[in-house]
Kinemage of the C-alpha trace (Angstrom):
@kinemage 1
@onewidth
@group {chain A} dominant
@subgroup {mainchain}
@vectorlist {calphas} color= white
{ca unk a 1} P -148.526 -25.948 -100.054
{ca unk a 2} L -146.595 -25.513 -103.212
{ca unk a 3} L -143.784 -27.256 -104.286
{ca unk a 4} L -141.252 -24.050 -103.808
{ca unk a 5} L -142.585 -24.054 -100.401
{ca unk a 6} L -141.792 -27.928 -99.212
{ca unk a 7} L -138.433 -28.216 -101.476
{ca unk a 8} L -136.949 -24.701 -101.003
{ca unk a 9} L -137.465 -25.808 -96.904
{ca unk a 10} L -135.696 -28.657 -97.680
{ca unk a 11} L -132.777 -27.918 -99.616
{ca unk a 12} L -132.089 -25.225 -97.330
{ca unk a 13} L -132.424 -27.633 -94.257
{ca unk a 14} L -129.934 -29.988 -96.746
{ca unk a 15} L -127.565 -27.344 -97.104
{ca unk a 16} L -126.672 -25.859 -93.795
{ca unk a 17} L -126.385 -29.870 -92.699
{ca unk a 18} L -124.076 -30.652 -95.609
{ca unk a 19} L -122.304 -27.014 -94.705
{ca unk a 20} L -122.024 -28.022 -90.860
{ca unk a 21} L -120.815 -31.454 -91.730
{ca unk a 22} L -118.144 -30.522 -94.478
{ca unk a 23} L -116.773 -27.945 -91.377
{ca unk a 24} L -116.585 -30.291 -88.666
{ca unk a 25} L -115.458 -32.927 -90.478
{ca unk a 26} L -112.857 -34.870 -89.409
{ca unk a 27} L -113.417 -38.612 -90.348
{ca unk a 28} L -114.491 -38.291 -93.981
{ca unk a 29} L -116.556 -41.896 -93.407
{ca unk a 30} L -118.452 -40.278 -90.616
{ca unk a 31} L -119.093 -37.431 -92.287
{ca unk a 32} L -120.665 -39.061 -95.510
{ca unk a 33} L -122.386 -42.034 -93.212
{ca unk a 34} L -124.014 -38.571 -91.734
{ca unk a 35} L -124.871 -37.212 -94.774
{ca unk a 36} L -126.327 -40.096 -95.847
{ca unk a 37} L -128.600 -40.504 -92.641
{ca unk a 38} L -129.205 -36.486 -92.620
{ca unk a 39} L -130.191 -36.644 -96.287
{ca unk a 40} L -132.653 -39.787 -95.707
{ca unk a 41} L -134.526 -37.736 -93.401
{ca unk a 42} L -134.921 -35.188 -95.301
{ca unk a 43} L -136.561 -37.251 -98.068
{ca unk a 44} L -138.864 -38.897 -95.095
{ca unk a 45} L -139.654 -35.055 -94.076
{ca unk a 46} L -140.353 -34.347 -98.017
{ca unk a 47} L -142.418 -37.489 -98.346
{ca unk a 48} L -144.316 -36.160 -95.483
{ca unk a 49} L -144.839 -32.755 -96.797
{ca unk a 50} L -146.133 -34.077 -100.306
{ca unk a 51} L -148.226 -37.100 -98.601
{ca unk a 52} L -150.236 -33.867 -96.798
{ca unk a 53} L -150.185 -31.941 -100.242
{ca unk a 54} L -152.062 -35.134 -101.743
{ca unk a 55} L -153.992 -35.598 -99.007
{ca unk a 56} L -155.666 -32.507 -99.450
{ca unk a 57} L -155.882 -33.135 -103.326
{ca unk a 58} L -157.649 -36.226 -102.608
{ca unk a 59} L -160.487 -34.646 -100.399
{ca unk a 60} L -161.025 -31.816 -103.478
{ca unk a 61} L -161.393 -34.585 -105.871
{ca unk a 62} L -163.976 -36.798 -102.932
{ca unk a 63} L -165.635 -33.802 -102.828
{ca unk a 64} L -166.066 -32.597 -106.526
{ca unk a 65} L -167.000 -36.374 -106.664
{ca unk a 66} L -169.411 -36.004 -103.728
{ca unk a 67} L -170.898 -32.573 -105.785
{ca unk a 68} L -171.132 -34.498 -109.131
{ca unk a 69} L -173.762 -36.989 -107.894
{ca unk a 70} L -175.303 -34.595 -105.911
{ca unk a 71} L -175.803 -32.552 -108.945
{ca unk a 72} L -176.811 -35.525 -110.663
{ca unk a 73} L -179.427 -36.272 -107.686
{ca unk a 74} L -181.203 -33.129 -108.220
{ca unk a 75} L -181.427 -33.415 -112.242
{ca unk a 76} L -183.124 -36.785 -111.219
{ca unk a 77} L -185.233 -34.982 -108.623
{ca unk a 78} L -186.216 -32.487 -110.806
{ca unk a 79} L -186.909 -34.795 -113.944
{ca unk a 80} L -188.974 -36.776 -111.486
{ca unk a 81} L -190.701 -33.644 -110.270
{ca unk a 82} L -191.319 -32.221 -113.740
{ca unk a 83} L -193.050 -35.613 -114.690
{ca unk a 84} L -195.220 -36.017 -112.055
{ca unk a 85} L -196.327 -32.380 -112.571
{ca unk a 86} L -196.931 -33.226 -115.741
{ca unk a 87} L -199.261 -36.396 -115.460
{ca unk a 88} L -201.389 -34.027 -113.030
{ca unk a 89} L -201.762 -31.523 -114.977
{ca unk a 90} L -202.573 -34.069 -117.748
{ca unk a 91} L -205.349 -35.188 -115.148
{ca unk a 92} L -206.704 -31.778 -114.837
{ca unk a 93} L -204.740 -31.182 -111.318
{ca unk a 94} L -203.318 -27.335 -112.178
{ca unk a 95} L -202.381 -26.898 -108.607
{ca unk a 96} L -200.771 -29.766 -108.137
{ca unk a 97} L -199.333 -29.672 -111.169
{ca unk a 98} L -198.035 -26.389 -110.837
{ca unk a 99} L -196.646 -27.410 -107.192
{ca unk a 100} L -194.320 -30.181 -108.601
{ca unk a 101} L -193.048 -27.522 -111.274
{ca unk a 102} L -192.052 -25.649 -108.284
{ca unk a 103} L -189.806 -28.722 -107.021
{ca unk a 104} L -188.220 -29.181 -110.723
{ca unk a 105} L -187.221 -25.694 -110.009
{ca unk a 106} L -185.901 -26.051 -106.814
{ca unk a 107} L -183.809 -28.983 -107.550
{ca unk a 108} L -182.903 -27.547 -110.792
{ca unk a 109} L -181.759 -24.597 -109.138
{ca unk a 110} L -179.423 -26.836 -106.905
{ca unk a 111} L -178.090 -28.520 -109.604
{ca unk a 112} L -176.910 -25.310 -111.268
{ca unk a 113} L -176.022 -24.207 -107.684
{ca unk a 114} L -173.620 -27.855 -107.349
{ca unk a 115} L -172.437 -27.310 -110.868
{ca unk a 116} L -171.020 -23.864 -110.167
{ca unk a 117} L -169.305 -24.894 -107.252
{ca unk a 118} L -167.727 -27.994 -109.048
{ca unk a 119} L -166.356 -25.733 -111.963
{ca unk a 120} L -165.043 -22.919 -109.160
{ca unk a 121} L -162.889 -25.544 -107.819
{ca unk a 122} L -161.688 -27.595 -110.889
{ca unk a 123} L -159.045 -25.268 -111.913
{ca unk a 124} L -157.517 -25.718 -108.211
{ca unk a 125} L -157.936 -29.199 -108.825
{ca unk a 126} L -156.105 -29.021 -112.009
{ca unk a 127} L -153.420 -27.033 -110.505
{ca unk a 128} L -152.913 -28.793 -107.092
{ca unk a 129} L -152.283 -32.091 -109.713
{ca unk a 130} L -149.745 -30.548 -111.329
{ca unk a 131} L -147.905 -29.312 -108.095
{ca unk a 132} L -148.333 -33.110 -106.982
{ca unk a 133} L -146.765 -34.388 -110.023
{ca unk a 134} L -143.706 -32.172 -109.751
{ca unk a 135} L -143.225 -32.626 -106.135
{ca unk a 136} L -143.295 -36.684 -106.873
{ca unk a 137} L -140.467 -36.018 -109.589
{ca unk a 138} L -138.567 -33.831 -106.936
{ca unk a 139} L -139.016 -36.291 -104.573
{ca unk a 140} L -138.282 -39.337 -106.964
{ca unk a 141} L -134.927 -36.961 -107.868
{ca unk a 142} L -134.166 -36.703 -104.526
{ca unk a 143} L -133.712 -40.458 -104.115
{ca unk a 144} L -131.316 -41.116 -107.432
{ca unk a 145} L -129.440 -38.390 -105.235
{ca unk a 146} L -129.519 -40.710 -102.283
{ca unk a 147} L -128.676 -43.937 -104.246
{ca unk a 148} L -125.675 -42.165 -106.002
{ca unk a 149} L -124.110 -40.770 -102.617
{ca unk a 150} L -124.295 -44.456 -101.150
{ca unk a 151} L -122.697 -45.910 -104.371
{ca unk a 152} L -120.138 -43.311 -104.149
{ca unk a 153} L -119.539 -43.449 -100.703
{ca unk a 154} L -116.751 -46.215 -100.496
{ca unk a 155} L -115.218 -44.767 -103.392
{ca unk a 156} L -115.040 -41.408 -101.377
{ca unk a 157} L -113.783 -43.060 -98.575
{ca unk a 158} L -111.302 -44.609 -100.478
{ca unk a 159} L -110.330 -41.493 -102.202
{ca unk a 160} L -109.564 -39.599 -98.743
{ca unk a 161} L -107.590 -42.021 -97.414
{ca unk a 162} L -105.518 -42.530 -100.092
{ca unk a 163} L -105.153 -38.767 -99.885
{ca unk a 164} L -104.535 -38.711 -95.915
{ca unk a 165} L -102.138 -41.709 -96.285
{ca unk a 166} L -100.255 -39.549 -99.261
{ca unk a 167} L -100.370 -36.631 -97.161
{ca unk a 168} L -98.748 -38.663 -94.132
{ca unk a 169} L -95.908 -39.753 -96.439
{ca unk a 170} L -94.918 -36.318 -98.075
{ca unk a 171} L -95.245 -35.200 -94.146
{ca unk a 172} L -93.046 -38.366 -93.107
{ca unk a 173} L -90.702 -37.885 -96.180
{ca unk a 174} L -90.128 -34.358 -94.899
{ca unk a 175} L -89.052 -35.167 -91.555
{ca unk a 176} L -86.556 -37.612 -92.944
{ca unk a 177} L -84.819 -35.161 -94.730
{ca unk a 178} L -85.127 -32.566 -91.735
{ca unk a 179} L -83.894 -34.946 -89.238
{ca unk a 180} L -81.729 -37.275 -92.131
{ca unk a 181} L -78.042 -37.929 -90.475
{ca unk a 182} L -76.570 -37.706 -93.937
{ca unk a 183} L -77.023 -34.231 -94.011
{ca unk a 184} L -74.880 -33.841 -91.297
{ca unk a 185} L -71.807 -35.157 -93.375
{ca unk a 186} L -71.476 -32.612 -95.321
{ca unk a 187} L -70.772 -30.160 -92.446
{ca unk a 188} L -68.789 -32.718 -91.136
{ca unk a 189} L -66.620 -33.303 -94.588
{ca unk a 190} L -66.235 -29.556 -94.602
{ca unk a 191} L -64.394 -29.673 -90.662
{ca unk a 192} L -62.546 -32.198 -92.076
{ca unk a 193} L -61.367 -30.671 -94.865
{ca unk a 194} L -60.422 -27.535 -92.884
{ca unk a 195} L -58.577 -29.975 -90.025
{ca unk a 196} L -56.409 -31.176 -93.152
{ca unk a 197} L -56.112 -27.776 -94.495
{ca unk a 198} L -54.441 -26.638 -90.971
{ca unk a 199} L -51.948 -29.676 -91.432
{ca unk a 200} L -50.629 -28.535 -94.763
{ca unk a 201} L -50.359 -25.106 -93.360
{ca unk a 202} L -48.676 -26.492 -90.747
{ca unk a 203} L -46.002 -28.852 -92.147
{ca unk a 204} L -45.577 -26.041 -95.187
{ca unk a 205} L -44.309 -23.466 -92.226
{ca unk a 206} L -42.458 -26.373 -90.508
{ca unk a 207} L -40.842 -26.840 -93.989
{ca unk a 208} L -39.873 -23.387 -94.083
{ca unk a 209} L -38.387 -22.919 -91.274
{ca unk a 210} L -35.962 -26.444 -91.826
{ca unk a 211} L -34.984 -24.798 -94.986
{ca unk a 212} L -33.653 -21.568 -93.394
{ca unk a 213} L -31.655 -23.460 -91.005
{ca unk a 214} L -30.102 -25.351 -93.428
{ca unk a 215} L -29.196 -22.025 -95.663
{ca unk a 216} L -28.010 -20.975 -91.989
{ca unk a 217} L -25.774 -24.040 -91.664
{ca unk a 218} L -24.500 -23.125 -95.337
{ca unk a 219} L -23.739 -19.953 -94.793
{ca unk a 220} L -21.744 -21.249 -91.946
{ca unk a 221} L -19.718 -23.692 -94.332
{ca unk a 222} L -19.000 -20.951 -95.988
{ca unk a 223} L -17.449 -18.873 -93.467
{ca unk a 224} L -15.688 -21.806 -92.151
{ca unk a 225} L -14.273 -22.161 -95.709
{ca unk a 226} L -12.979 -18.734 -96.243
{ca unk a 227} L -11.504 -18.404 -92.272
{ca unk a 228} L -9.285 -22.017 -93.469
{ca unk a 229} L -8.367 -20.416 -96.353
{ca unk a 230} L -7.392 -17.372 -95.162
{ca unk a 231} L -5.205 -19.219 -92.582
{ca unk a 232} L -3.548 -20.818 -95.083
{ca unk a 233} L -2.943 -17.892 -97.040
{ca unk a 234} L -1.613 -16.243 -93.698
{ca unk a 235} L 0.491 -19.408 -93.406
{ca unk a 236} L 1.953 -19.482 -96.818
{ca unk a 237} L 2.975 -16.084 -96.777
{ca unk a 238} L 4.889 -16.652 -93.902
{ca unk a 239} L 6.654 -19.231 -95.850
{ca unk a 240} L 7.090 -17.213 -98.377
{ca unk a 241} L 4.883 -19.506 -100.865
{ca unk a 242} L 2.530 -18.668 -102.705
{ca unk a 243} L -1.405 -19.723 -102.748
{ca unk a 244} L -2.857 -21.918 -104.668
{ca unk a 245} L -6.281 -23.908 -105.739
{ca unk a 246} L -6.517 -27.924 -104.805
């Protein structure tokens, strides 16, 4: 299991939650508390995955461990065997000599035998420790994530609210000046001032038309002043006089 494996299943896994969260959200506190729970078991499912990655590190090492005195068993074997053969052969026994040779041999040849098998599986060793060590610093990342979203989460919080609230007023502000009765006045001044202008219309035509009687009335003086005059003139002639001005 290598450490793309386990954390590329798990960030994916971490991103279509955060994606399906940040779309459905609708209480940003929810949402985050969610993330925060979603996100912890993630790390438990991680810590899972690398607990069965070291798990089967452990049982290479137990048995290169297990191989290593086994190996060393069967140099001691065939020391022993090589020793004994030669104390018989010291005492003349050829054949019995040459039969504990036989069992140096054997147990030398599982000693090379162990030893191969022990360097064949070092190098996977080496590299399954390596892969263990990252996915502990992944994991051990993974957590500073987790402690930093729950020391930012009330200041997220915080932060969309104040947002919402601001949001609410600009909305709330908006309505007031839809719905503001003060914006009625000016249509209202405007009647007004049309009303008034209809007045002085008015009175300027009744004006008018008190002047041209009066010039009528005049005029009528007038006539009334020449008719007299004439009259008199009529008069005067019959008196034989003559007309004069006073």
């Amino acid at each position: 299991m290598s450490k793309q494996s386990i954390f590329g299943r798990i960030s994916t896994l971490i991103r279509a939650n955060v994606n399906a969260l940040i779309d459905q959200a609708e209480d940003p506190e929810k949402m985050i508390d969610q993330l925060v729970r979603d996100y912890t078991n993630n790390i438990r499912e991680a810590e899972s995955a690398i607990a069965e990655t070291i798990g089967q590190l452990r049982l290479l090492e137990r048995d290169v461990e297990e191989d290593r005195k086994a190996a060393a068993e069967w140099g001691n074997k065939a020391l022993a065997a090589s020793r004994k053969g030669d104390e018989l052969r010291a005492a003349g026994d050829t054949a019995g000599a040459d039969k504990f040779d036989s069992l140096a041999k054997v147990a030398l040849q599982r000693q090379v035998q162990t030893e191969g098998e022990i360097k064949a599986v070092e190098p996977q060793i080496q590299q399954q420790t390596e892969v263990v060590d990252k996915l502990k610093d992944g994991l051990n990342g993974m957590k500073q994530k987790l402690e930093q979203l729950k020391s930012k989460r009330n200041e997220l919080v915080s932060r969309s609210k104040l947002a919402d609230a601001q949001n609410k007023v600009h909305d709330a502000v908006k309505s007031v000046d839809v719905m503001d009765p003060t914006s009625e006045l000016g249509r209202f001044e405007e009647k007004v001032r049309r009303q008034e202008a209809l007045a002085t219309g008015k009175a300027e035509l009744a004006a008018s038309s008190l002047d041209a009687q009066f010039e009528s009335l005049e005029d009528v003086g007038e006539l009334t002043e020449v008719e007299a005059r004439l009259a008199a003139l009529k008069s005067g002639g019959a008196n034989g006089g003559s007309l004069t001005a006073g």
